[in-house]
C-alpha atoms as a printed R data frame, in Angstrom:
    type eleno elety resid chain resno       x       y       z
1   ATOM     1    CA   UNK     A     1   2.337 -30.859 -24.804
2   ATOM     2    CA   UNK     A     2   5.644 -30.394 -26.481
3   ATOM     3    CA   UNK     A     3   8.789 -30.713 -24.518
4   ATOM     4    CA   UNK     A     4  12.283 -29.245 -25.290
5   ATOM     5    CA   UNK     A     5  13.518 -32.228 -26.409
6   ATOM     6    CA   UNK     A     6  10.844 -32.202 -29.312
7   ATOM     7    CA   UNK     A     7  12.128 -28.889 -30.315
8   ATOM     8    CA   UNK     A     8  15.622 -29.724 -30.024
9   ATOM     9    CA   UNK     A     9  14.967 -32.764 -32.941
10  ATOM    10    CA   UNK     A    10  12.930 -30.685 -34.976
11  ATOM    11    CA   UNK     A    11  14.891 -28.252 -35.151
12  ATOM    12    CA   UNK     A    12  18.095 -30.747 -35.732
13  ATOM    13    CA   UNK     A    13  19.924 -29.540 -32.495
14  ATOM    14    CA   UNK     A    14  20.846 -30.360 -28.644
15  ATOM    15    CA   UNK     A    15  18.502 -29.365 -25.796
16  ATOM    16    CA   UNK     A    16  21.552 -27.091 -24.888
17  ATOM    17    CA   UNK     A    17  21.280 -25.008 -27.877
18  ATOM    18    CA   UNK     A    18  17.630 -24.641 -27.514
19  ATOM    19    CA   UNK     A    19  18.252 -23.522 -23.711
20  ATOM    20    CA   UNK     A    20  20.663 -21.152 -25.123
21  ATOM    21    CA   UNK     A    21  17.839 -19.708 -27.458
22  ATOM    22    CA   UNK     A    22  15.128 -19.550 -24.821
23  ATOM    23    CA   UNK     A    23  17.468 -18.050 -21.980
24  ATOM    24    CA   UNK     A    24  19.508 -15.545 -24.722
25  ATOM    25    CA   UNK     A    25  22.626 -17.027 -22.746
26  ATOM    26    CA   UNK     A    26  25.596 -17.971 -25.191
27  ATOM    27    CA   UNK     A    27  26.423 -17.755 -28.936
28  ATOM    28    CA   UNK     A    28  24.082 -19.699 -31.444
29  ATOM    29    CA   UNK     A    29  24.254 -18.380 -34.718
30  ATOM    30    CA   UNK     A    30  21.636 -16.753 -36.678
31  ATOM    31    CA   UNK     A    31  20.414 -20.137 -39.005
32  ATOM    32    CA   UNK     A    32  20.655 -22.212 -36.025
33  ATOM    33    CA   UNK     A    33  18.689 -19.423 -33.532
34  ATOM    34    CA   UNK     A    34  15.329 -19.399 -36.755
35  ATOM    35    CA   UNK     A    35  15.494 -22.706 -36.961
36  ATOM    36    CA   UNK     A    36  14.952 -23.314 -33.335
37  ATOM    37    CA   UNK     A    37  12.523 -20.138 -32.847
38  ATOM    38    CA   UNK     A    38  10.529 -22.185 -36.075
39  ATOM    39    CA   UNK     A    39  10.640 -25.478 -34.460
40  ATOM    40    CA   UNK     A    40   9.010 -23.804 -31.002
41  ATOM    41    CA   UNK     A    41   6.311 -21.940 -32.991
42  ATOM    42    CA   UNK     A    42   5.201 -25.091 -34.705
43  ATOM    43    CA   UNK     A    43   5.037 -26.590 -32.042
44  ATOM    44    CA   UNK     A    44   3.559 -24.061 -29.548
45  ATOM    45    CA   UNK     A    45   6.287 -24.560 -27.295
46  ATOM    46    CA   UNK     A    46   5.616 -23.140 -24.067
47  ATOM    47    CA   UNK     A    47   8.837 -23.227 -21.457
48  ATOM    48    CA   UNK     A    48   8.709 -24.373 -18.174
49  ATOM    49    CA   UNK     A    49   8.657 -20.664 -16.503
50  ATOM    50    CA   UNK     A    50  10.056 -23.016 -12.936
51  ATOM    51    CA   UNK     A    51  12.673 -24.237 -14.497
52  ATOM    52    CA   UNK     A    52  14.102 -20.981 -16.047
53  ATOM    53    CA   UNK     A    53  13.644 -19.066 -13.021
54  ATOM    54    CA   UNK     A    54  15.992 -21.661 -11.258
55  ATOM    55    CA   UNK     A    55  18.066 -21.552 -14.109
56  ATOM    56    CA   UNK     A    56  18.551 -17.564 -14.520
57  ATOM    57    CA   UNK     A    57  18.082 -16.504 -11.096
58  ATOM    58    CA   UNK     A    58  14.806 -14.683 -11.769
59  ATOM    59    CA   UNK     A    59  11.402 -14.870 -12.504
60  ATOM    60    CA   UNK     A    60  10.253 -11.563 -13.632
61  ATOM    61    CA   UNK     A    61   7.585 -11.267 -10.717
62  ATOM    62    CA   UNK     A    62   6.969  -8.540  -8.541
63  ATOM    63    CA   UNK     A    63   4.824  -9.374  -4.889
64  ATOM    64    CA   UNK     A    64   3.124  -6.768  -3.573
65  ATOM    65    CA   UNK     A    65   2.128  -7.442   0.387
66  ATOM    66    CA   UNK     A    66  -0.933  -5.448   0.997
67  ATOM    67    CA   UNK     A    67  -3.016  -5.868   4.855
68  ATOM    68    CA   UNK     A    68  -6.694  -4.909   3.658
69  ATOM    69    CA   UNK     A    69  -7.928  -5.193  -0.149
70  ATOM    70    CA   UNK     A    70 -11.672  -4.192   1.164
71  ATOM    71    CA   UNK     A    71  -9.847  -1.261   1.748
72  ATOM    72    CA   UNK     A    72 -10.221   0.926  -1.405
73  ATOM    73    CA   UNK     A    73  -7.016   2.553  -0.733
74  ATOM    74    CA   UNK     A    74  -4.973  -0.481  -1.776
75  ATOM    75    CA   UNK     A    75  -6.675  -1.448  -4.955
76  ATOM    76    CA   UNK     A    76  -5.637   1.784  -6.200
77  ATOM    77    CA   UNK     A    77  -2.192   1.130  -5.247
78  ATOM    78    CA   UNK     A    78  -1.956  -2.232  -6.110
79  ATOM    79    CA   UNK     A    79  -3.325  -0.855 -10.343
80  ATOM    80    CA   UNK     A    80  -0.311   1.969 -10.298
81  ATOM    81    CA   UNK     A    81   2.474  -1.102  -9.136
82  ATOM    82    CA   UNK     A    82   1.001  -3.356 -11.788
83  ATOM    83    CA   UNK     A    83   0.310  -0.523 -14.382
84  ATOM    84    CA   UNK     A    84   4.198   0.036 -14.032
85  ATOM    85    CA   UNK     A    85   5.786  -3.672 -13.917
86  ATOM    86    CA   UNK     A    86   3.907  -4.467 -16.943
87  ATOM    87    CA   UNK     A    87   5.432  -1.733 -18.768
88  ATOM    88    CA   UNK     A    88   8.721  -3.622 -18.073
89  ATOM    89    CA   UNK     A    89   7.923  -7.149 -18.421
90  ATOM    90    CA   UNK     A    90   6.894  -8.286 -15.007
91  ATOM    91    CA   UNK     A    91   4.283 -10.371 -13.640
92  ATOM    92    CA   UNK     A    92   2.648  -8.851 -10.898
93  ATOM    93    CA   UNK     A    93   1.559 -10.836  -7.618
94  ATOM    94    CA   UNK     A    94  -0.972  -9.776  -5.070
95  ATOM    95    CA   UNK     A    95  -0.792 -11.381  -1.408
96  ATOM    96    CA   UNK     A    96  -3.359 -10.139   0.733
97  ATOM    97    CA   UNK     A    97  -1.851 -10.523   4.784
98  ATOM    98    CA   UNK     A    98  -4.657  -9.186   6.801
99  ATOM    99    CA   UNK     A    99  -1.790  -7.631   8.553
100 ATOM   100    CA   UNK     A   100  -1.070 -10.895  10.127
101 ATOM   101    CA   UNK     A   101   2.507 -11.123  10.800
102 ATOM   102    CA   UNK     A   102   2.339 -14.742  10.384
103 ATOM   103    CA   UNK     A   103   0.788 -14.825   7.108
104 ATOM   104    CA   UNK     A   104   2.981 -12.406   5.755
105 ATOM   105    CA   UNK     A   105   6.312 -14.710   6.671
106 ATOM   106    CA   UNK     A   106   4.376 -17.725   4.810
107 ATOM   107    CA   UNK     A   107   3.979 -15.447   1.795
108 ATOM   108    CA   UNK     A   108   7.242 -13.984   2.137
109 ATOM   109    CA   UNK     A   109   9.162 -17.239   2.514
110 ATOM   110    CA   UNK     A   110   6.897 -19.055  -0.182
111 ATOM   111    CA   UNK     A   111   7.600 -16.191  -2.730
112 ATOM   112    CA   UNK     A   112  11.515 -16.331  -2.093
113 ATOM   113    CA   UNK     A   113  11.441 -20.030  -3.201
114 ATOM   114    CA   UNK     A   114  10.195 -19.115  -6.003
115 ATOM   115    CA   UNK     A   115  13.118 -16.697  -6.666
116 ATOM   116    CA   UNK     A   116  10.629 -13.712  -7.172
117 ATOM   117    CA   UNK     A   117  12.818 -10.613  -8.124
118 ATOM   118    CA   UNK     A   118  11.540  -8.371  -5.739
119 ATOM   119    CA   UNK     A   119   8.851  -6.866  -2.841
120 ATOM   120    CA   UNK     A   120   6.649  -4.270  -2.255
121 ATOM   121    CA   UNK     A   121   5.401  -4.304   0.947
122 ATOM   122    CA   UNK     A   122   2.881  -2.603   3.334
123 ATOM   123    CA   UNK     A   123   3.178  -3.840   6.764
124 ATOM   124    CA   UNK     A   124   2.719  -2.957  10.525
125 ATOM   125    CA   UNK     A   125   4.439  -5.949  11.487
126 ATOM   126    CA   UNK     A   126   7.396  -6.884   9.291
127 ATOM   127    CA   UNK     A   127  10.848  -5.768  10.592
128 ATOM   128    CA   UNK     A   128  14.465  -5.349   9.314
129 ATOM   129    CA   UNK     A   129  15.007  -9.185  11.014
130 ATOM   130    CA   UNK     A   130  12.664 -10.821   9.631
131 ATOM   131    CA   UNK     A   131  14.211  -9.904   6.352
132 ATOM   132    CA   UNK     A   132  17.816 -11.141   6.410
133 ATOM   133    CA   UNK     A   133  17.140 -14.357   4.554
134 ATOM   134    CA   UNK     A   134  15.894 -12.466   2.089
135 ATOM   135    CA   UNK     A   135  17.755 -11.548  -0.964
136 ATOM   136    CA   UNK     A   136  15.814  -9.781  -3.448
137 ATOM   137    CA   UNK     A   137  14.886  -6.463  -3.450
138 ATOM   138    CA   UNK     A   138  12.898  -4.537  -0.872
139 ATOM   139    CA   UNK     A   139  10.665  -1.599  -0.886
140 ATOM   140    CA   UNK     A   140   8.109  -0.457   1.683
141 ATOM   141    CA   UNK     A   141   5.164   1.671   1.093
142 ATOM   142    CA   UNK     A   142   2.929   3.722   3.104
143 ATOM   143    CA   UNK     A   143   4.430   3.005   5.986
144 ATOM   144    CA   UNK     A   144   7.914   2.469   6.832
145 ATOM   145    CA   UNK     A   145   9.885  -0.077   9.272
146 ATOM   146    CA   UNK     A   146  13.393  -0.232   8.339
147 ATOM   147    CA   UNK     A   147  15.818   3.524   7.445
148 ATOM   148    CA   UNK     A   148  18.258   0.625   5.386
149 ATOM   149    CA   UNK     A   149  14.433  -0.243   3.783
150 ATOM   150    CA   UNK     A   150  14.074   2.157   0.738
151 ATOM   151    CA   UNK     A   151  10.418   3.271   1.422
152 ATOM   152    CA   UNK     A   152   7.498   6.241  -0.773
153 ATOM   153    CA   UNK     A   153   5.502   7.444   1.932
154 ATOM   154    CA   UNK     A   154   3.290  10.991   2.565
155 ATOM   155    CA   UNK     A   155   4.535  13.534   5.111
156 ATOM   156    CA   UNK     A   156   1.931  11.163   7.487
157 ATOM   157    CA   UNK     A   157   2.373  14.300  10.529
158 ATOM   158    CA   UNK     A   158   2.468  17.358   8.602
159 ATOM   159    CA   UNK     A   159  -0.889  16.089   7.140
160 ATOM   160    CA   UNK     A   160  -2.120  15.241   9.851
161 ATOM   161    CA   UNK     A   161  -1.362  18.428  11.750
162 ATOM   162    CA   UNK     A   162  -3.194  20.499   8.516
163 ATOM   163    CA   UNK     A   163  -6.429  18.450   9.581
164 ATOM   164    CA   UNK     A   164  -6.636  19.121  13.127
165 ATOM   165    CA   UNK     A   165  -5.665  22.840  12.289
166 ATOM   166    CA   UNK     A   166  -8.309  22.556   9.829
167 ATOM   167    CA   UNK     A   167 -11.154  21.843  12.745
168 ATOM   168    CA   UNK     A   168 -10.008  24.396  14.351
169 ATOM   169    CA   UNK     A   169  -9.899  27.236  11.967
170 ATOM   170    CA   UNK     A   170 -13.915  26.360  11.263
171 ATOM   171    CA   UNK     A   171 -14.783  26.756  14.758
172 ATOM   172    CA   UNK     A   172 -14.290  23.221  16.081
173 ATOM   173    CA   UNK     A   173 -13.345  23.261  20.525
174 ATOM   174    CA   UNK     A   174 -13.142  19.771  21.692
175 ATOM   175    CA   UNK     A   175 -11.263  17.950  18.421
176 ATOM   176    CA   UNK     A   176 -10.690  13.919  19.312
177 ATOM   177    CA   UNK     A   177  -8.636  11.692  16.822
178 ATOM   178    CA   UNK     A   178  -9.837   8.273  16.031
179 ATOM   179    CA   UNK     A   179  -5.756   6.364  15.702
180 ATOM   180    CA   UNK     A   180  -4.892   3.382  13.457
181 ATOM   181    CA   UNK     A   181  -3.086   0.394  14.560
182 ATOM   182    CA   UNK     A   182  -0.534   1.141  17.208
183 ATOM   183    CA   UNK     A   183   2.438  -0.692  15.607
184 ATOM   184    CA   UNK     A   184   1.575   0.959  11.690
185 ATOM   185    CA   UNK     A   185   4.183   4.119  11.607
186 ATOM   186    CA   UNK     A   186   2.192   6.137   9.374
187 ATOM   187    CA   UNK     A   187  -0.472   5.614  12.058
188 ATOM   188    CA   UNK     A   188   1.908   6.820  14.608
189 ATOM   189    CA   UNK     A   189   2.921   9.869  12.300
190 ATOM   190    CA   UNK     A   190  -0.950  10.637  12.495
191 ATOM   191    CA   UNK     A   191  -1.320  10.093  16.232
192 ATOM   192    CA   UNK     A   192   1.979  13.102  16.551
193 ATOM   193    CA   UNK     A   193   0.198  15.301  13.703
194 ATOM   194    CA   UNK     A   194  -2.951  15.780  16.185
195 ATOM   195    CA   UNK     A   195  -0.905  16.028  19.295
196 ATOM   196    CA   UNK     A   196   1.440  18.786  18.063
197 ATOM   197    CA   UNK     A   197  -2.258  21.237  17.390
198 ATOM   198    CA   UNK     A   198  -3.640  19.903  20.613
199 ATOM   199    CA   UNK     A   199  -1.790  18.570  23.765
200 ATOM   200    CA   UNK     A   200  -1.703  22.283  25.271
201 ATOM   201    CA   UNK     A   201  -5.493  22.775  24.439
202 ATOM   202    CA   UNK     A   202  -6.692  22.994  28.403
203 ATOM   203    CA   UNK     A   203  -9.469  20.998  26.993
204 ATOM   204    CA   UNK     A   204  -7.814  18.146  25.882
205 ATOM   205    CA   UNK     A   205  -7.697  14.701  27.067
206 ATOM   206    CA   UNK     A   206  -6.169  11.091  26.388
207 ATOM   207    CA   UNK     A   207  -9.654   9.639  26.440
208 ATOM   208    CA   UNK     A   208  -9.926  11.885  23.131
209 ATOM   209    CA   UNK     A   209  -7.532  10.034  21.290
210 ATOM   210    CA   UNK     A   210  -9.276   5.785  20.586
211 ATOM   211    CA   UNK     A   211  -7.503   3.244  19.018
212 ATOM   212    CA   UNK     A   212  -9.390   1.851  15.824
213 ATOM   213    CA   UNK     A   213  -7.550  -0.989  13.310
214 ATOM   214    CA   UNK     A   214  -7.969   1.284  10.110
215 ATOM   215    CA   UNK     A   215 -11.207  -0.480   9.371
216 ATOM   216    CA   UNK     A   216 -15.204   0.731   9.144
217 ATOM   217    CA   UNK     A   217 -16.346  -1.930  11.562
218 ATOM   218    CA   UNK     A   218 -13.789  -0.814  14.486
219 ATOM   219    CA   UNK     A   219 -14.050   2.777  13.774
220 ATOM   220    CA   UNK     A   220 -18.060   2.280  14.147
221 ATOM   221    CA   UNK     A   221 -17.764   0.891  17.195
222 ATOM   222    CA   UNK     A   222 -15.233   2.746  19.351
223 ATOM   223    CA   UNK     A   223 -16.749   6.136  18.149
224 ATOM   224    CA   UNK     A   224 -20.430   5.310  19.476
225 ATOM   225    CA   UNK     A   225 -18.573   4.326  22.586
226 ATOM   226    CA   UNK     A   226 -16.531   7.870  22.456
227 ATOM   227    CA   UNK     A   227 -19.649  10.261  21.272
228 ATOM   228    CA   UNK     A   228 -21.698   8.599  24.290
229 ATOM   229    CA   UNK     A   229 -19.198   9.036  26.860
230 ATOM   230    CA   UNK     A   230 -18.202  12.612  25.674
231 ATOM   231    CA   UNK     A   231 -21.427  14.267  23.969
232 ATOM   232    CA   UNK     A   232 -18.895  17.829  23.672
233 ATOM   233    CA   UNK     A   233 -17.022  16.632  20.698
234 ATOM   234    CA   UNK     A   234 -17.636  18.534  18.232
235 ATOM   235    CA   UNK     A   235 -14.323  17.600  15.716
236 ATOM   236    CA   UNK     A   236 -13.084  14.503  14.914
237 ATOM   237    CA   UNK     A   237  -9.397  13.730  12.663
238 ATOM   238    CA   UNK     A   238  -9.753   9.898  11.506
239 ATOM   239    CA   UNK     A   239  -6.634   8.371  10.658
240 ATOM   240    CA   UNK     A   240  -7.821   6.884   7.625
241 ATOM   241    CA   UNK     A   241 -10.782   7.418   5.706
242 ATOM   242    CA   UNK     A   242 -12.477   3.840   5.634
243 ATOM   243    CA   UNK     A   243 -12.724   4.731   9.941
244 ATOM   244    CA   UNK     A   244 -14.035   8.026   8.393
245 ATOM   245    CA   UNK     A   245 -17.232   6.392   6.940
246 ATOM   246    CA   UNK     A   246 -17.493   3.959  10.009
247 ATOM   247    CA   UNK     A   247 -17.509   7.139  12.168
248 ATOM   248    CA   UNK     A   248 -20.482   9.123   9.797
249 ATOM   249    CA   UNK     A   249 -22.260   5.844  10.391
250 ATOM   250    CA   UNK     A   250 -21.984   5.938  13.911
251 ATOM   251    CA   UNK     A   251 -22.754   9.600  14.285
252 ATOM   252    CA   UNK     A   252 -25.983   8.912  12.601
253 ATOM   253    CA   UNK     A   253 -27.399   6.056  14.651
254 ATOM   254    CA   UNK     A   254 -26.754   8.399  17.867
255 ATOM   255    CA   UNK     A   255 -28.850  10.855  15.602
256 ATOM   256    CA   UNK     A   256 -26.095  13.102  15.775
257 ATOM   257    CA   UNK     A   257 -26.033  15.651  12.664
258 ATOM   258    CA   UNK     A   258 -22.693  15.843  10.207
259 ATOM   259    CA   UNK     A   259 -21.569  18.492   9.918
260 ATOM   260    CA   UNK     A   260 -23.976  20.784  12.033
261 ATOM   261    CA   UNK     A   261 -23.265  18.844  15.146
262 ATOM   262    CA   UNK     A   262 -19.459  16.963  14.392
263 ATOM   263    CA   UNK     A   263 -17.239  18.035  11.758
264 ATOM   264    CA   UNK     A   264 -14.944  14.988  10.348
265 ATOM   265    CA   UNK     A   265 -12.574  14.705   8.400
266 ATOM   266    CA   UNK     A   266 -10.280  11.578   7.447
267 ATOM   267    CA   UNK     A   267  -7.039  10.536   5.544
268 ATOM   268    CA   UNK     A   268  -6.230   9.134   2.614
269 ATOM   269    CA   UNK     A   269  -8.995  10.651  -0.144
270 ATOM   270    CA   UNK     A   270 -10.438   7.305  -1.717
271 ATOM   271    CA   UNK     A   271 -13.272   7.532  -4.323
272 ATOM   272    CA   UNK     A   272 -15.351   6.214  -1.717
273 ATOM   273    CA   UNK     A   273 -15.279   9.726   0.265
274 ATOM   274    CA   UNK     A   274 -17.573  11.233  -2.861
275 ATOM   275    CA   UNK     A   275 -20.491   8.992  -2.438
276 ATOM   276    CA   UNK     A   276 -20.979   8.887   1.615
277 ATOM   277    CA   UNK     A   277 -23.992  11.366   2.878
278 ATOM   278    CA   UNK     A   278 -22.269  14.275   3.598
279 ATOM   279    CA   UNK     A   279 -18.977  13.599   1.078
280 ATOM   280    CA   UNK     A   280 -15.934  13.331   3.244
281 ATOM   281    CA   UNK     A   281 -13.222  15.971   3.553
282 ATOM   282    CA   UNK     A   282 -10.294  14.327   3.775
283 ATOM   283    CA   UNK     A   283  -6.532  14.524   3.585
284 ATOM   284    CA   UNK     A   284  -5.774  13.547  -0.231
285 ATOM   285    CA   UNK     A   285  -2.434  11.477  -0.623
286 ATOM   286    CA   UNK     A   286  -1.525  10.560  -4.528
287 ATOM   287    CA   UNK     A   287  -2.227   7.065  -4.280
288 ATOM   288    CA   UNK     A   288  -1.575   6.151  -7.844
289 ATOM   289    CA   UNK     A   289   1.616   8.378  -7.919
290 ATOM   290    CA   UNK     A   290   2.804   6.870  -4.642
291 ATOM   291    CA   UNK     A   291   2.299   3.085  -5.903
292 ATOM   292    CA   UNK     A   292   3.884   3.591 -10.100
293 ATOM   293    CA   UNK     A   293   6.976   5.308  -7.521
294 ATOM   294    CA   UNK     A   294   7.379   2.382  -5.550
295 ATOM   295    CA   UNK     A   295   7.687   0.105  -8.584
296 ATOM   296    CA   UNK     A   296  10.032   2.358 -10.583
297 ATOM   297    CA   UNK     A   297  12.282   2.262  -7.277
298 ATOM   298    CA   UNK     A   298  12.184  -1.331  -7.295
299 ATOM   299    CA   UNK     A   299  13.158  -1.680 -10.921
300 ATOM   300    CA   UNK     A   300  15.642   0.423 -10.122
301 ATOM   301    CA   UNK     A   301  17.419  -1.357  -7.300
302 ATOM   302    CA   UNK     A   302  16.515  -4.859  -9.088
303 ATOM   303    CA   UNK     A   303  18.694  -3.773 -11.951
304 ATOM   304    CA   UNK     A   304  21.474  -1.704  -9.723
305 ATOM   305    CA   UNK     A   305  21.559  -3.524  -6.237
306 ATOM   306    CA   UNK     A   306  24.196  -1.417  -4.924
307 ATOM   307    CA   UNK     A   307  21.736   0.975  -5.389
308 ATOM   308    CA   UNK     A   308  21.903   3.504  -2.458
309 ATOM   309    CA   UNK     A   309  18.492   3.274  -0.295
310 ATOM   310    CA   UNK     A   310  15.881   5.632  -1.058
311 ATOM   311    CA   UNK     A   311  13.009   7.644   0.745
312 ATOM   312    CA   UNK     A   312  10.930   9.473  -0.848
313 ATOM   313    CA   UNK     A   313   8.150  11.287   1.306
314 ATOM   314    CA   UNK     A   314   4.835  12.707  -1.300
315 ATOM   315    CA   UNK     A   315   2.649  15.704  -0.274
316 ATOM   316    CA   UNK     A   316  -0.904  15.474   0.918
317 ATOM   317    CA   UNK     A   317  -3.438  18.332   0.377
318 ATOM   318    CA   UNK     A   318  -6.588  18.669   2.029
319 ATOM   319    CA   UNK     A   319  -9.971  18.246   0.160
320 ATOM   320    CA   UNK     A   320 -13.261  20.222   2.003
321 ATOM   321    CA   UNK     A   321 -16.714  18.683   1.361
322 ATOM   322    CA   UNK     A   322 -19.627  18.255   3.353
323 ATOM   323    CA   UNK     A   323 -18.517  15.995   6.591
324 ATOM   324    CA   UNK     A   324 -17.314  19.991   7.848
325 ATOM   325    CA   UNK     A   325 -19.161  23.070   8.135
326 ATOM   326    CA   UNK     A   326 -17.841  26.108   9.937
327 ATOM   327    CA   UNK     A   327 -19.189  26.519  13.351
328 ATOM   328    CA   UNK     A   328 -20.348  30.340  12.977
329 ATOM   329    CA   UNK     A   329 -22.541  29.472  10.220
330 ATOM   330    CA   UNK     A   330 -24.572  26.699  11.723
């Protein structure tokens, strides 16, 4: 493998002028800058991407932090943010956390070393502390856990508020909410959505509200142990639609019919809403739109740090399909 030193005597010159090439730092002159761009195509020079990043301060990478990639939310995301970096250059890096707080300070910390130019990140657990080493560029997305954090999220309540609304415009009495993870804030958004349509409901009840971890096995557990202990429900508003499809799983095992019996409807609108028996209604957010507007912000404050910080919150519009069925015509 050819080193810069081979270039440098091919193409008659110091290692210093061939740095100056490679990092388009400092004056070489035209006949000098051909020669050397000759020298490291005949020899299929390939620099030592390490070395420049320490050199320049940068490494053209982008990490995105997401805490499920089973979830087919985040693929989605993850193709917009990579779809857009490209565009400019960057190589993209996916880090998986299993929104494990330690995992994500081992990625976080690793990624820093490696002078990566800035983060994406969706997390439950990270907070403005944990982040003062850090020097490059932050964005979070989907949820957000810093105001001095520039963040793209939904309107999380208002959406949430137009689903429980929604269950009871078709008829629905007794609506119970199936919650994400108590420390995610879009979760908690969620959690306010429902309560604003139903905490003066003389029917309602805390035991209608469970705690899932925005993840099918969870969801399919805690909502057998809900539809058991309260065989009235006849709405449910899933925080997320992954818990959606764990929750038309679990109504069918107690033989309970969707929508006839239990209208649902979930959050987020991911393909895999369209091929569940009945399709899901959901709340739609513009997953691909939210994740290309998290890179461009990033870009953004990469090349203008003084940047001011950003928020910018994307509407949500609600999709009906066959999980709900208004309750006169049953």
């Amino acid at each position: 493998m050819a080193t810069i030193r081979d270039v440098a005597k091919l193409a008659n010159v110091s290692t210093a002028t061939v740095s100056r090439v490679l990092n388009d730092n400092g004056y070489v002159n035209s006949e000098t800058k051909n020669r050397v761009n000759e020298a490291i195509e005949q020899l299929r020079y390939r620099p030592n991407d390490v070395a420049r990043s320490l050199f320049k301060g940068s490494s053209k990478m982008i990490a995105l932090f997401v805490p499920d990639i089973k979830n087919p939310f985040f693929p989605e995301l993850a193709r917009a943010v990579e779809d857009v970096t490209n565009q400019y250059g960057y190589t993209f890096v996916l880090c998986n956390t299993d929104d494990n707080h330690e995992k994500e300070i081992t990625y976080l910390n690793a990624l820093t070393q490696k002078s990566v130019d800035g983060f994406i990140m969706v997390s439950s657990t990270i907070c403005e502390r944990h982040l003062e080493h850090v020097t490059s560029p932050i964005i979070s997305l989907d949820r957000r856990f810093s105001s001095n954090i520039s963040s793209v999220t939904v309107n999380n309540r208002k959406g949430a508020r137009e689903a429980t609304a929604y269950l009871q415009s078709i008829g629905c009495k007794k609506i119970a909410h199936i919650c994400g993870p108590q420390t995610a804030s879009n979760s908690k958004d969620r959690l306010r959505g429902y309560l604003d349509v139903v905490k003066y409901e003389a029917w309602f009840h805390s035991d209608f509200i469970v705690a899932g971890d925005y993840r099918f096995k969870s969801s399919y557990e805690v909502t057998k142990e809900l539809l058991t202990k309260h065989k009235d429900i006849d709405g449910l508003f899933v925080a997320n639609d992954l818990m959606a499809v764990g929750v038309l799983k679990a109504a069918e095992s107690l033989n309970m019919n969707i929508p006839e019996q239990l209208s649902v409807i979930g959050f987020d609108g991911i393909p895999l809403g369209l091929t569940t028996t009945p399709s899901l209604t959901t709340i739609q957010q513009p997953i691909y739109e939210i994740g290309s507007r998290a890179a461009q912000i990033l870009l953004e404050l990469i090349d203008h740090p003084k940047q001011q910080v950003i928020h910018e919150e994307l509407e949500v519009t609600l999709i009906e399909r066959g999980s709900t069925k208004r309750r006169e015509e049953a």
